[in-house]
C-alpha positions as CSV (number, residue, x, y, z in Angstrom):
1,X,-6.0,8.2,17.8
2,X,-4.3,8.7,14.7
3,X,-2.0,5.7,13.3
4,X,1.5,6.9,11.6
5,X,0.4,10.4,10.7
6,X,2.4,11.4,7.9
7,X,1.4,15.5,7.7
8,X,2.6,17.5,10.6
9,X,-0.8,20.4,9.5
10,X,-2.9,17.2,9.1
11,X,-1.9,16.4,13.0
12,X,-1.8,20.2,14.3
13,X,-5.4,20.1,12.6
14,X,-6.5,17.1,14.9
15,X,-5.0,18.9,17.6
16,X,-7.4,22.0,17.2
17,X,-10.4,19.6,16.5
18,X,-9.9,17.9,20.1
19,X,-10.4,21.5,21.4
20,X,-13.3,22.5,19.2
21,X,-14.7,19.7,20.4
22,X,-13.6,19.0,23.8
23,X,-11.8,15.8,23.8
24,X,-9.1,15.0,26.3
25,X,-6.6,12.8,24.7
26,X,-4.8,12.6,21.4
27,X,-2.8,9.4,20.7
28,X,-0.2,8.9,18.3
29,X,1.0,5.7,16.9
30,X,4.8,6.2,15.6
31,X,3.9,9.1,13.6
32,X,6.2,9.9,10.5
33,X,6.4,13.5,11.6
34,X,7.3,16.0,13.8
35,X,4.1,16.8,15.9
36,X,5.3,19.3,17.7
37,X,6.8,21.3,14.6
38,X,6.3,25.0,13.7
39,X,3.9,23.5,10.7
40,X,1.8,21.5,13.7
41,X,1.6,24.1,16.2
42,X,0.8,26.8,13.7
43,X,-2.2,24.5,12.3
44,X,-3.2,23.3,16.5
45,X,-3.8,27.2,17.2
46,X,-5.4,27.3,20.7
47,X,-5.4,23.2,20.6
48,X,-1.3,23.5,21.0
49,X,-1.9,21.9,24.1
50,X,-3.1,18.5,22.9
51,X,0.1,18.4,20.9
52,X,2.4,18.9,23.7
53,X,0.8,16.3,25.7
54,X,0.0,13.8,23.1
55,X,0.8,10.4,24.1
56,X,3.1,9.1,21.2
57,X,3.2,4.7,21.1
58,X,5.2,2.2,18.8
59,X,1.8,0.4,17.6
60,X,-1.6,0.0,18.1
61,X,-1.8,-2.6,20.1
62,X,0.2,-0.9,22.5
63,X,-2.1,2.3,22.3
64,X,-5.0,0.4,22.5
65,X,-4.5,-1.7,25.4
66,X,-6.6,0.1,28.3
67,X,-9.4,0.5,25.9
68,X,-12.7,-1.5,25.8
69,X,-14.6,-0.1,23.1
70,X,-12.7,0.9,19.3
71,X,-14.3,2.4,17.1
72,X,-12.1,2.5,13.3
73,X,-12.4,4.7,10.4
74,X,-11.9,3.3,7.3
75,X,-12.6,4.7,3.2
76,X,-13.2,0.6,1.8
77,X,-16.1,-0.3,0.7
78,X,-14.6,-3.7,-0.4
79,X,-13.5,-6.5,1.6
80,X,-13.7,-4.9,5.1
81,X,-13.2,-7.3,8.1
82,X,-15.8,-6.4,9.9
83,X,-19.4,-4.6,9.2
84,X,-19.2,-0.8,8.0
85,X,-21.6,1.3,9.9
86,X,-22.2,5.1,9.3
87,X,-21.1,7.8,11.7
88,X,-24.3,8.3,14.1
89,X,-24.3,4.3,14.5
90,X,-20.9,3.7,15.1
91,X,-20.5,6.7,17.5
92,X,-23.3,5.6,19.2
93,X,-22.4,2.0,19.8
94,X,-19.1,4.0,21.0
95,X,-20.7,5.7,23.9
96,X,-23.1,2.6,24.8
97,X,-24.3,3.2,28.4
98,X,-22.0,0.2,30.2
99,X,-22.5,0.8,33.9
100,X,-24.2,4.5,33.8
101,X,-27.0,5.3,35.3
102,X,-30.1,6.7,33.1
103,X,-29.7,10.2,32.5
104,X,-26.2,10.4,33.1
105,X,-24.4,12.3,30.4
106,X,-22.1,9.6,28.0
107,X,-18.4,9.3,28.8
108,X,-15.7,8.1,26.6
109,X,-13.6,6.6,29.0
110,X,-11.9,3.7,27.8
111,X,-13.4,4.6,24.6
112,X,-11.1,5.1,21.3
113,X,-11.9,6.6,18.0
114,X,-9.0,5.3,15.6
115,X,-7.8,7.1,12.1
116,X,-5.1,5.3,9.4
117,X,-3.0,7.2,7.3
118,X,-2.9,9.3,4.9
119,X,-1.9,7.5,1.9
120,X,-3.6,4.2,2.6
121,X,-5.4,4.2,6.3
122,X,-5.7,1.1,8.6
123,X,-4.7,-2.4,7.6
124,X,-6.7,-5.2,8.0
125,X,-5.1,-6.5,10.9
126,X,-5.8,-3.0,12.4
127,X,-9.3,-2.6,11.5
128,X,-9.6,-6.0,13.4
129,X,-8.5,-4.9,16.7
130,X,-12.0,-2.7,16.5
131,X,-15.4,-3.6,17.6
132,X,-17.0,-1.4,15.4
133,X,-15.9,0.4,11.9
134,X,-17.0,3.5,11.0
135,X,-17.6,4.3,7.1
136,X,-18.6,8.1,5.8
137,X,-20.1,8.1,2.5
138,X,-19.3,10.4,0.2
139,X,-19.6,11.4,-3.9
140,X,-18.8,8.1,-5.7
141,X,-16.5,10.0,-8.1
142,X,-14.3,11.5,-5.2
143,X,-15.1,10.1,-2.0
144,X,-11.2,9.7,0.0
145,X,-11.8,12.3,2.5
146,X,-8.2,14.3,3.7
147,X,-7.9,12.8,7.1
148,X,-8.5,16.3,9.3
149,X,-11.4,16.2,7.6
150,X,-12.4,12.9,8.4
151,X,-11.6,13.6,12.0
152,X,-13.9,16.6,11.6
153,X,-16.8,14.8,10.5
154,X,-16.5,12.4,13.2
155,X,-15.6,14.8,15.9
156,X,-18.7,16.9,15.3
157,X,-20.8,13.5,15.2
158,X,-19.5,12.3,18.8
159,X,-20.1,16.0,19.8
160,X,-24.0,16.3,18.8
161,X,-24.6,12.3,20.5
162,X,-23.1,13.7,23.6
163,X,-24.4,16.5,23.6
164,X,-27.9,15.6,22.9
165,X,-27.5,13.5,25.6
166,X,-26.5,15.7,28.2
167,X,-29.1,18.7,27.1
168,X,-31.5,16.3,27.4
169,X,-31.6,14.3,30.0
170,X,-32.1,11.2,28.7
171,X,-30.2,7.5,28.5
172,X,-28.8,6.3,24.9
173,X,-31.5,3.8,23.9
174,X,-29.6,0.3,25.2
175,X,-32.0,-1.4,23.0
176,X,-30.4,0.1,19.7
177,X,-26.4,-0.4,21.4
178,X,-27.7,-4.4,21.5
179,X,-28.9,-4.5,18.6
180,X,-25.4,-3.2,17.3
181,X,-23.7,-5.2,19.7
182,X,-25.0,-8.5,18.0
183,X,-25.0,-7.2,14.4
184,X,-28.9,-7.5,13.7
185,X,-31.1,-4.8,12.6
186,X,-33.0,-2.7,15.6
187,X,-36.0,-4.1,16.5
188,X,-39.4,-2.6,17.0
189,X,-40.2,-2.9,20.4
190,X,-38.1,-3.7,23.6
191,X,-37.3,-7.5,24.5
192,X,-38.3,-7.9,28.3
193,X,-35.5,-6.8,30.5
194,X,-34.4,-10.8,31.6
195,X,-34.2,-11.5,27.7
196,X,-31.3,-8.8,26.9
197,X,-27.5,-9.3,27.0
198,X,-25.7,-8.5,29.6
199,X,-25.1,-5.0,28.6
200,X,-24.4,-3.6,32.2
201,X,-20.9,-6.1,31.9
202,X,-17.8,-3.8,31.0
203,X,-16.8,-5.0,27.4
204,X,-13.0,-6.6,27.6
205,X,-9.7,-4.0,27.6
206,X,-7.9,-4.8,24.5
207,X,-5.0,-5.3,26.2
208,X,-6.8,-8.6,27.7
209,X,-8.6,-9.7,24.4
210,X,-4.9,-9.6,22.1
211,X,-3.4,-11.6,25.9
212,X,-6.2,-14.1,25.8
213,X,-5.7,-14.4,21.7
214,X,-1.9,-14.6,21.8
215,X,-2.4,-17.3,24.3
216,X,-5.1,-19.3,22.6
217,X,-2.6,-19.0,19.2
218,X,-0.5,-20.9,21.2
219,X,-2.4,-23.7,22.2
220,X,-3.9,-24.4,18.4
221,X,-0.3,-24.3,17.1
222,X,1.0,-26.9,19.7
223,X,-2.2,-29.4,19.4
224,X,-2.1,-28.5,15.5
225,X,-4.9,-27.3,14.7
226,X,-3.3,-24.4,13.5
227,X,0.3,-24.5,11.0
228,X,2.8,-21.7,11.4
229,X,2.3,-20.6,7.6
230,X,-1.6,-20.3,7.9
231,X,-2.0,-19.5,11.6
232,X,-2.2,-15.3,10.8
233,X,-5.0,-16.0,8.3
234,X,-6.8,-18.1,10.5
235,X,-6.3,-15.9,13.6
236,X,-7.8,-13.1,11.4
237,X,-11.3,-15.5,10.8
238,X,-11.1,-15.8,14.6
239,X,-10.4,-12.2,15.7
240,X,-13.3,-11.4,13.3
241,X,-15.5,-13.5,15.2
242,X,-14.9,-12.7,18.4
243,X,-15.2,-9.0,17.2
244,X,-18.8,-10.1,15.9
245,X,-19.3,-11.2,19.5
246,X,-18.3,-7.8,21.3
247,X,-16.4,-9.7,24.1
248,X,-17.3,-8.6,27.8
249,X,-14.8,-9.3,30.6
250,X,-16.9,-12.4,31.6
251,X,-16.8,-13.8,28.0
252,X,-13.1,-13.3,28.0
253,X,-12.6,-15.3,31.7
254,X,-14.9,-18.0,29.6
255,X,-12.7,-18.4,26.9
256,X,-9.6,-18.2,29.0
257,X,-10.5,-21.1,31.4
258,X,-11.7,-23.3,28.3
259,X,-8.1,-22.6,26.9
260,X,-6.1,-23.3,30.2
261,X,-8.2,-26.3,30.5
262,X,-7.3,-27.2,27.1
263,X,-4.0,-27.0,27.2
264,X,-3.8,-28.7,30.6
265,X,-6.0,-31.5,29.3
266,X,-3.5,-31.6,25.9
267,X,-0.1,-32.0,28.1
268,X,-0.8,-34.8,30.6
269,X,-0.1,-38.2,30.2
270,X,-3.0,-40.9,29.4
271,X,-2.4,-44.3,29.7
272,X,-3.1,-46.1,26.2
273,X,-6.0,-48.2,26.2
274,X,-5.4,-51.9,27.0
275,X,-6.6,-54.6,24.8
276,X,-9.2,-57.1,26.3
C-alpha cells in the first residue's frame, strides 16, 4: 500500500516488485500521479497488471478498513508513536498464525504492508493506524532509502518468511508473535498453553477499531473528559495504547459495550439526593 505516491517509476517499480514477489494487491491512497502513465508502465514491465488493477482510495483509513493486521514503514528514529522493529520481526508479527492450522503455509489476508511518501513518509496520525512499525537500518550518514527500494527490501523479507514456511513445513513460532503482540522481549521457553493470549482470536478490522474510537471520542467530549482543542492529542495517547494492546475482535466488543453503557449511564436522569 503506498500513501500519495508522488513518482509514477517509483509506483510502476512497486508494481513489478508485487510480481517478483507474488503479491496480489497493490493499493493506492490518492496518489499525486498518473499510475497508469507511459513512465509507470514502462518501469511495471511484466507487473503492468498490478497497475491496471490497483485499487486507488481517498485516505488510509478508507484503504485500511478490511484489514486486521498493519504493518508501517517509517525512516524516524525519533519520536515514533509506536515501537520500531526491524524487517524479519515486523514481517513476522505480520503473518502471525491467527486461525491456521500448524504447517499451513502463512497468508496475508487481511494483512497490509503500508509505505509514506516520498518526500516525507507517513504522519503520525498514520503511523498510528498500525499495529506494528517497521524500521530498516541503514549507514548513519545516508540512510533515507528511495521508496522502491524500501518496498524491495521489504518485499524480499515477506518473501523468505513465507517461503521458509511453506518449504518447510512448519508453523511460525506463536510464542515469538505474543511476545510481539504484548511488546516484551521473547522469552526462553514456552508458557503452558492455558497461560497464553488468546492468539487463535482474529485481531479487530481497522475499519471496526477507527468505528469504535470515533464513537468513544464522542462520549469523552460530551461527559468532558476530553475538550475540542486537545481531544486529537489525547486520542493519539489513546490510539497508541490500544495499538500497544493489539486489539482482537473480542477486546473491541469489550470496549464497545463499556462505552454504550457509558454513555447510557451519562444520559439518564438521577433523582438528586434528598437531605435527611
Amino acid at each position: 500500500m503506498l500513501v500519495e505516491p508522488a513518482g509514477a517509476r517509483n509506483v510502476g517499480s512497486v508494481a513489478r516488485l508485487c510480481a517478483n514477489f507474488g503479491m496480489d494487491q497493490l493499493r493506492l491512497v490518492a496518489p499525486r500521479c498518473d499510475p497508469l502513465s507511459a513512465e509507470a508502465r514502462q518501469m511495471a514491465v511484466h507487473g503492468v497488471a498490478h497497475l491496471e488493477r490497483a485499487q486507488i482510495y481517498p485516505n488510509l483509513a478508507t484503504a485500511l478498513a478490511d484489514c486486521r493486521r498493519v504493518v508501517a514503514a517509517t525512516g524516524r528514529l525519533e519520536g515514533p508513536p509506536l515501537a520500531l522493529r526491524s524487517p524479519g520481526e515486523a514481517l513476522a508479527w505480520l503473518l502471525a498464525p491467527e486461525g491456521r492450522a500448524p504447517g499451513e503455509p502463512p497468508i496475508v489476508d487481511g494483512a497490509a504492508l503500508v509505505f509514506g511518501r516520498e518526500d516525507r513518509g507517513l504522519s503520525n496520525d498514520e503511523l498510528l493506524q498500525a499495529g506494528c512499525l517497521l524500521h530498516i537500518p541503514a549507514a548513519a550518514a545516508y540512510p533515507s532509502l528511495n521508496l522502491s527500494h524500501a518496498v524491495a527490501v521489504a518485499l524480499h523479507h515477506l518473501w523468505t518468511l513465507r517461503h521458509q514456511v511453506h518449504v518447510q513445513g512448519q508453523d511460525l513460532d506463536r510464542q515469538h508473535f505474543d511476545s510481539l503482540r504484548l511488546g516484551s522481549p521473547r522469552p526462553e521457553s514456552h508458557r503452558p498453553e492455558s497461560h497464553r493470549p488468546e492468539s487463535q482470536t482474529p485481531l479487530a478490522q481497522r475499519g471496526a477499531i477507527e468505528s469504535a474510537l470515533a464513537d468513544a471520542e464522542a462520549l469523552l467530549l460530551e461527559v468532558g473528559f476530553l475538550h475540542p482543542h486537545t481531544a486529537h492529542a489525547r486520542m493519539a495517547k489513546l490510539r497508541a495504547l490500544l495499538q500497544r494492546a493489539q486489539l482482537t475482535e473480542n477486546d473491541l466488543a469489550l470496549l464497545r459495550g463499556m462505552v454504550c453503557q457509558l454513555r447510557w449511564a451519562s444520559r439518564r436522569n438521577v433523582p438528586a439526593e434528598q437531605d435527611p
